[in-house]
C-alpha positions in Angstrom: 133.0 34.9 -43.6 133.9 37.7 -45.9 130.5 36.5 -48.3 128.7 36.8 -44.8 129.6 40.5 -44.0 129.4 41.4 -47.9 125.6 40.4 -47.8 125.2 41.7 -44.2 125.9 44.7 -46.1 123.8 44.4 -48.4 120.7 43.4 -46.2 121.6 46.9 -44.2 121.2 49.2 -46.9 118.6 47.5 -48.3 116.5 47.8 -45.3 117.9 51.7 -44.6 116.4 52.1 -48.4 113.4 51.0 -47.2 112.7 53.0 -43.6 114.3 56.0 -45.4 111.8 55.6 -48.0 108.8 55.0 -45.8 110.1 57.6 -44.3 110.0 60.1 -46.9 106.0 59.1 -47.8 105.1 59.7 -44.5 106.6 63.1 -44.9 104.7 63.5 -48.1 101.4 62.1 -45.9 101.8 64.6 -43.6 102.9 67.9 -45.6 100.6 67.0 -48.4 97.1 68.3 -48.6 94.9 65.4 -49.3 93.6 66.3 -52.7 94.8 65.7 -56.1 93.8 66.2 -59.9 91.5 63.3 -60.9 89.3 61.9 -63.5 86.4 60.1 -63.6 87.6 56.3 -64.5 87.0 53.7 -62.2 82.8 54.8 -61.7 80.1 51.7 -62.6 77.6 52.4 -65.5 74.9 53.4 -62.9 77.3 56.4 -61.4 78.1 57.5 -65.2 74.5 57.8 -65.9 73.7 59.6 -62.7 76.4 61.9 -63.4 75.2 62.6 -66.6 71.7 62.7 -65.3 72.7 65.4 -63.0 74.2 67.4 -65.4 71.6 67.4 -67.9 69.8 69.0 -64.8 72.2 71.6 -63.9 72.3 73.1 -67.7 68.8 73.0 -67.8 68.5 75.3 -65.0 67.1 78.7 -65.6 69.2 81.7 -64.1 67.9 84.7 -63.1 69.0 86.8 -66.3 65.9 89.4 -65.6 67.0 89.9 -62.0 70.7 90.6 -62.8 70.2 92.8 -65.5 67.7 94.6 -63.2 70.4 95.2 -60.7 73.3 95.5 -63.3 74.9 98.6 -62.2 73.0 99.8 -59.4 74.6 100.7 -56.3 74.1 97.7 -53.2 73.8 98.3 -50.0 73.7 96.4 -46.5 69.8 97.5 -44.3 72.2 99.2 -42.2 74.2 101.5 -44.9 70.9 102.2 -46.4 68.8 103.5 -43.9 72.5 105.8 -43.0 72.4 106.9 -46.2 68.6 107.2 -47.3 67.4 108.3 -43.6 64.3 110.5 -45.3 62.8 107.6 -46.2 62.3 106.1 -42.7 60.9 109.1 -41.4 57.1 109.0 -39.7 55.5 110.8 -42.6 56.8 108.2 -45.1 55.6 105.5 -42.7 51.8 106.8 -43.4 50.3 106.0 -46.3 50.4 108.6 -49.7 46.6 108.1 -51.5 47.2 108.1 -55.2 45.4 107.2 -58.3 42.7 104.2 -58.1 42.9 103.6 -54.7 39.0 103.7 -52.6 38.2 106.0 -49.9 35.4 106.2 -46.8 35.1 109.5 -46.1 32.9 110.2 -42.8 31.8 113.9 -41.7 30.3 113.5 -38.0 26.8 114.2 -37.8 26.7 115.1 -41.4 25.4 111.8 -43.0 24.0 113.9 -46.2 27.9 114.8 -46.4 29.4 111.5 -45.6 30.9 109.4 -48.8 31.8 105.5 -48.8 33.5 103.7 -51.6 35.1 107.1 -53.2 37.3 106.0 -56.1 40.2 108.4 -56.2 40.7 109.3 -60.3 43.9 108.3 -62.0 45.2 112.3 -62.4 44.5 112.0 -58.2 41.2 113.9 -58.1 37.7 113.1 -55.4 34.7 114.9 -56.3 33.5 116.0 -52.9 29.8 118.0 -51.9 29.5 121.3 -51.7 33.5 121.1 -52.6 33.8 119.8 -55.9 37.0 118.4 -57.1 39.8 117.6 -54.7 43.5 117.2 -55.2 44.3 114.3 -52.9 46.8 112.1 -54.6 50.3 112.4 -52.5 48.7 113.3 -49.7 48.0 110.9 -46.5 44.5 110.2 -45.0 45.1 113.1 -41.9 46.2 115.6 -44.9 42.7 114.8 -46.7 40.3 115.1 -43.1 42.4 119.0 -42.8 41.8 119.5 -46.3 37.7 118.4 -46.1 37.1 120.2 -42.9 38.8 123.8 -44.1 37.2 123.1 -47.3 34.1 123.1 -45.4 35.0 126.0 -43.2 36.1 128.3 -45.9 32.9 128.5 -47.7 31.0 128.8 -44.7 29.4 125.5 -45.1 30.2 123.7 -41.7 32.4 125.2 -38.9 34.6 123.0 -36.9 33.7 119.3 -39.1 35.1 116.7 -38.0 36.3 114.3 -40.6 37.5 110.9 -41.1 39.0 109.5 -44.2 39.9 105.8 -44.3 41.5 103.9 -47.6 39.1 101.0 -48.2 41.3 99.6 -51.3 45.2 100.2 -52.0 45.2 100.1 -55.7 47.9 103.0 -56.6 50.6 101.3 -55.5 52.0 97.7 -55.0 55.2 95.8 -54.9 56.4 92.2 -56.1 57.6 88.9 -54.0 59.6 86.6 -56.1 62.0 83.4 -55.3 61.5 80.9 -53.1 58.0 81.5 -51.5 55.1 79.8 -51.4 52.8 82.3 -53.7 54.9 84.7 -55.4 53.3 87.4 -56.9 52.2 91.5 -57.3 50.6 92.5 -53.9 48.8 95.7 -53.0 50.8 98.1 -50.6 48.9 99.4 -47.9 49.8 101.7 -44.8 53.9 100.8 -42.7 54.1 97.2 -44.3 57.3 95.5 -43.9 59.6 93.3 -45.3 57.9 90.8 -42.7 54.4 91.1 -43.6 55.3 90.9 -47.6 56.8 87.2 -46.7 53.7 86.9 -44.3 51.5 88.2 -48.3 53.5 85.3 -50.0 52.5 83.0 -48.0 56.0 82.4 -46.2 59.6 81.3 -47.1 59.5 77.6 -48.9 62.3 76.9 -46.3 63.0 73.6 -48.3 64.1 75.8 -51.6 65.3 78.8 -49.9 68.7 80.3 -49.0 69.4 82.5 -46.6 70.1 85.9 -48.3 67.8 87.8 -50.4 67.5 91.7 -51.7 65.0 94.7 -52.1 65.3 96.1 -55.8 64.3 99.5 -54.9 63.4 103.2 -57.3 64.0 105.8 -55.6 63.1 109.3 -56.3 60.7 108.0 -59.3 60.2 110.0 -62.6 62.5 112.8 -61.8 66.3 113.5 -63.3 67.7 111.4 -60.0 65.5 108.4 -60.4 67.8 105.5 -59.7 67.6 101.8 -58.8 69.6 100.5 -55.8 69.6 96.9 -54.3 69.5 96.3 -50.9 70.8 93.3 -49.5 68.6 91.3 -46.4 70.3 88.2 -44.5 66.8 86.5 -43.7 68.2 84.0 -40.7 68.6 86.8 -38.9 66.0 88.5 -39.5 63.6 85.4 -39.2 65.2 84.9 -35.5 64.4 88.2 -34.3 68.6 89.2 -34.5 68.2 92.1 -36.4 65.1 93.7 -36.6 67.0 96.9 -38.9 66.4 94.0 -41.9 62.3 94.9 -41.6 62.4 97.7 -43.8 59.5 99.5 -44.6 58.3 98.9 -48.0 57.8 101.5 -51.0 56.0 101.3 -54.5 57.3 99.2 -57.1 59.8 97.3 -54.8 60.7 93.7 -55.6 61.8 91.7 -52.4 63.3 88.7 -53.7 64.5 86.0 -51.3 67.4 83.8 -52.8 67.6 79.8 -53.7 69.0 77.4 -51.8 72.3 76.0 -54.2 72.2 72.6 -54.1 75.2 69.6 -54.1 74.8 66.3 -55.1 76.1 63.4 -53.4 76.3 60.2 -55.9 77.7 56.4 -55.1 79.0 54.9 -52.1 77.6 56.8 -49.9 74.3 55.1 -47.5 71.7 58.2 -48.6 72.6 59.3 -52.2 70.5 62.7 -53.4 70.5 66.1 -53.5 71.4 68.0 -50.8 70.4 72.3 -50.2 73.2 74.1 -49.0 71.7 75.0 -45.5 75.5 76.0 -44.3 77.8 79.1 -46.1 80.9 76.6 -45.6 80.1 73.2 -45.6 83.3 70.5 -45.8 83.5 67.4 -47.7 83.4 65.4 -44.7 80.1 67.4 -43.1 78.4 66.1 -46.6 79.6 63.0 -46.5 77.2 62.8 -43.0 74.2 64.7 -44.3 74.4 61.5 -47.0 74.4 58.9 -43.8 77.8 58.2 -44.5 80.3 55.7 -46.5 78.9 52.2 -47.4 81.1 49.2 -46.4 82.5 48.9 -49.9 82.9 53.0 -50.4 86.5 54.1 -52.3 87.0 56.3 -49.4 90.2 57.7 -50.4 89.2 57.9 -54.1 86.2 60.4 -53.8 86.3 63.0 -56.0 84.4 66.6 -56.1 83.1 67.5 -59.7 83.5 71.0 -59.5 82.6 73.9 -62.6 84.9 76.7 -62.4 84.3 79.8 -65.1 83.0 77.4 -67.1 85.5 74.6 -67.1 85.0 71.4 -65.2 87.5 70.6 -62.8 87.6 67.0 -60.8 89.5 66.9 -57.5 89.9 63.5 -56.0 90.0 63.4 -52.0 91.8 61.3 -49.7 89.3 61.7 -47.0 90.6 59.2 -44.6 93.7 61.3 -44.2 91.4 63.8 -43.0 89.2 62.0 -40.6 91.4 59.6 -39.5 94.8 61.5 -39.5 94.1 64.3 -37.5 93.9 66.1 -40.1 90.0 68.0 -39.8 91.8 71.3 -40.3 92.2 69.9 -44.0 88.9 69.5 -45.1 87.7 71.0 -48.2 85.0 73.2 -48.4 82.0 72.0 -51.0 80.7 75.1 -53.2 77.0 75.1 -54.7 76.5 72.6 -57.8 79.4 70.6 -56.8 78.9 66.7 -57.5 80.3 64.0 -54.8 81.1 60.7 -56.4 82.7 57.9 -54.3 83.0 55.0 -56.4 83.3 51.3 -55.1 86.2 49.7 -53.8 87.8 47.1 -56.0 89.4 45.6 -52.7 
């Protein structure tokens, strides 16, 4: 009887251990976040090459050195702040066109065909040779400034009272600005009278939505070849702007500007998973589990709690290995990670 108790005893505790243990993982379940430090052991050949593949591609990826030295230092700015701070250069006049050097004018005098000029090339110091005139200063000046100018011109040596003039750029050649990144045909484009950040996409041919991002920037000069002259970025969020939300974006372009609309980052989704590729980053915050979907989801066979984020952090490559069924499965959604740009996915087979 005594042996009885003694190993009733011993059956007790052992089964306490056990509950009191389970009970303590299930603590650890629930309080721990379901990531760890991992490594890369356990992929097939095929992942490890696709890994590598990938990044062989990544390094040999050109960064935009030109555009952040261009913008190294200068002072950034949201459409909003700028156009606060810089309201002179949204006035009406700056709207009109300035004529300068190269560009082509029609100049018409009513009634007067002997005095009426087509296809008048303005000279690069900003000089027209005009009849019974002579030379003209009209660089910096808008098309109305240049019809005044003509017809008191005219009126002033007694030559024609009351003309009536009309002066009409035929070719914008003085001045021009740039569309680089992701659009269809980047390029130097002439700038003509109140064009907008809209119709320089419209000049480019449009966004290449499938490479693009969502932000973007105008390098701008302002107050050119004088002791102020200064370069300032200002920043554009394209989705709104594209879906009519904030028409402020729209800014009116000036010389030299260079409107560059961003890349889409991409992540890469490799393994287990029923659509492997490369994915754009379409959302700012995008979770493990909401890429895990864009790639049609775990195969049958997937390591689902053994996925692991390869992740480069200043340089130094970090892999994190995710127990995503504790997420999805645990109530635990407020846990997801969040995937960055360049970030590699790799679920790995089950060996069960």
């Amino acid at each position: 009887m005594q042996k009885i108790k003694q190993l009733s005893v011993i059956i007790i505790g052992f089964v306490s251990c056990i509950i009191i243990s389970a009970c303590a993982d299930n603590g650890q379940m629930l309080n721990h976040p379901p990531i760890s430090a991992g490594g890369i052991d356990g992929l097939k050949a095929t992942e490890l090459n696709q890994l590598s593949e990938i990044k062989k591609k990544q390094s040999q990826v050109k960064k935009d050195v030109g555009l952040k030295k261009l913008i190294q230092g200068a002072d950034s700015y949201t459409a909003e702040q700028y156009l606060l701070k810089f309201s002179q250069f949204n006035t009406h006049r700056m709207k009109d066109y300035i004529v300068g050097g190269y560009d082509v004018l029609d100049i018409i005098v009513y009634e007067e065909d002997d005095l009426s000029r087509k296809n008048v090339r303005v000279s690069a110091d900003g000089m027209i040779t005009f009849p019974l005139i002579g030379r003209l200063q009209v660089s910096g000046t808008t098309p109305s400034d240049i019809e005044r100018h003509i017809a008191h011109e005219l009126e002033k040596g007694q030559f024609l009272l009351n003309a009536h003039v009309s002066v009409t750029v035929t070719e914008y050649k003085s001045k021009q600005f740039m569309v680089l990144g992701s659009v269809k045909k980047p390029g130097t484009f002439p700038l003509k009278a109140r064009e907008t950040v809209l119709d320089a996409i419209s000049k480019a041919g449009g966004i290449d939505f499938e490479q693009s991002g969502k932000q973007g920037m105008i390098v701008r000069t302002l107050f050119p070849d004088t002791p102020e002259q200064k370069k300032i970025a200002i920043h554009i969020d394209f989705e709104t702007l594209l879906e009519g939300r904030n028409q402020t974006a729209n800014l009116m372009l000036m010389n030299d500007d260079m409107l560059y609309i961003s890349q889409a980052e991409h992540i890469y989704i490799i393994g287990q998973v029923k659509n492997p590729g490369s994915y754009p980053l379409v959302k700012q915050k995008m979770t493990i589990v909401e890429a895990i979907s864009i790639a049609g989801g775990f195969t049958q066979i997937a390591s689902r709690n053994h996925t692991r984020i390869i992740r480069m952090e200043q340089g130094v490559e970090k892999v994190i290995e995710i127990r995503v069924d504790e997420i999805t499965q645990s109530g635990r959604k407020n846990k997801d990670i969040q995937i960055y740009g360049g970030d590699i996915i790799v679920v790995p087979e089950s060996f069960f």
